[in-house]
C-alpha positions as CSV (number, residue, x, y, z in Angstrom):
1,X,8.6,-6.5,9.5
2,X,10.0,-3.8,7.5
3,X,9.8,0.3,9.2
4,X,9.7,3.5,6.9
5,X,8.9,6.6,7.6
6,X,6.5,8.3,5.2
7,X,5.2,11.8,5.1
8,X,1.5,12.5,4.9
9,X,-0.7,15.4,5.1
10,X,2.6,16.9,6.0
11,X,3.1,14.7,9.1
12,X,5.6,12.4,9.1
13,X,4.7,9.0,10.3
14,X,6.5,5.6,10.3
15,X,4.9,2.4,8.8
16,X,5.9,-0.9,9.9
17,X,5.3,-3.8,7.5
18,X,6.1,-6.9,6.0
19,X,8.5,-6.9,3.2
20,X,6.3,-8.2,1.0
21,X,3.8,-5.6,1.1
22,X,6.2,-3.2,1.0
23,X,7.6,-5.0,-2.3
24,X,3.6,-5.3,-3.6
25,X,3.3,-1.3,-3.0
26,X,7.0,-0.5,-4.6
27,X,5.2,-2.3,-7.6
28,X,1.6,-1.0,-7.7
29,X,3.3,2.6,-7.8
30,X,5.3,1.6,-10.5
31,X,2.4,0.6,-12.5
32,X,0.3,3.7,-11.3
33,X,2.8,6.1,-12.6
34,X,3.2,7.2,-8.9
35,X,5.5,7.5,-5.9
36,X,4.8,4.6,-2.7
37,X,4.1,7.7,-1.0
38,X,1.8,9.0,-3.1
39,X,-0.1,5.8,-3.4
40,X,-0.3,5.5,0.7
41,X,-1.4,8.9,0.9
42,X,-4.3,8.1,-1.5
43,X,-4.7,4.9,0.3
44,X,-5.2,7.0,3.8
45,X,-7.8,9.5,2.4
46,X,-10.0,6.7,1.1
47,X,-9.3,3.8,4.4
48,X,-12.2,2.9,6.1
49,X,-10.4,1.4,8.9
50,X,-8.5,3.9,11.8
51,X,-5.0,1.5,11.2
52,X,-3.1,2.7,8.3
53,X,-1.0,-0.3,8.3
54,X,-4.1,-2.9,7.9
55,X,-5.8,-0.6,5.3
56,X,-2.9,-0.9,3.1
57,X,-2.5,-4.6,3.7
58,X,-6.6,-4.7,2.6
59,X,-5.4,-2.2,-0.6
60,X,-2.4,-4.7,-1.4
61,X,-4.6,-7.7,-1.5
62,X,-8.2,-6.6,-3.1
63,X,-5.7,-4.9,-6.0
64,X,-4.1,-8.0,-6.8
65,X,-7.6,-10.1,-6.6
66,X,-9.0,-7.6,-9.5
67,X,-5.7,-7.7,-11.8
68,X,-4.4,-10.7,-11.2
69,X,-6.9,-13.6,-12.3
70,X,-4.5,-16.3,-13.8
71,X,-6.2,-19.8,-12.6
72,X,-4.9,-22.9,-12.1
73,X,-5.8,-24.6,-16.0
């Protein structure tokens, strides 16, 4: 488990997870033209769920399901 702190809505809050989504979201920005922050706060106004940390965890894994559809042939 990996902590930044992140400013959103001009709060500053601290995230706390695994290195690997932080890795996935480092990526997804880059690809999106934007900043990790940028992309959480965009991620925050459209969550569903009250936990920030499980609705980027949810973000992370449906936008790699819908880009990512190498199979196994």
């Amino acid at each position: 488990m990996q902590k930044r702190s992140i400013t959103l809505a001009g709060h500053k809050t601290s995230l706390a997870l695994e290195e690997a989504f932080w890795q996935a979201l480092d990526q997804i920005a880059a690809q999106s033209g934007c900043t990790v922050p940028a992309l959480i706060s965009r991620i925050d106004a459209g969550r569903k769920t009250k936990n920030l940390s499980s609705a980027i965890r949810v973000f992370v894994l449906a936008y790699f399901r819908t880009t990512n559809n190498n199979d196994c042939s």
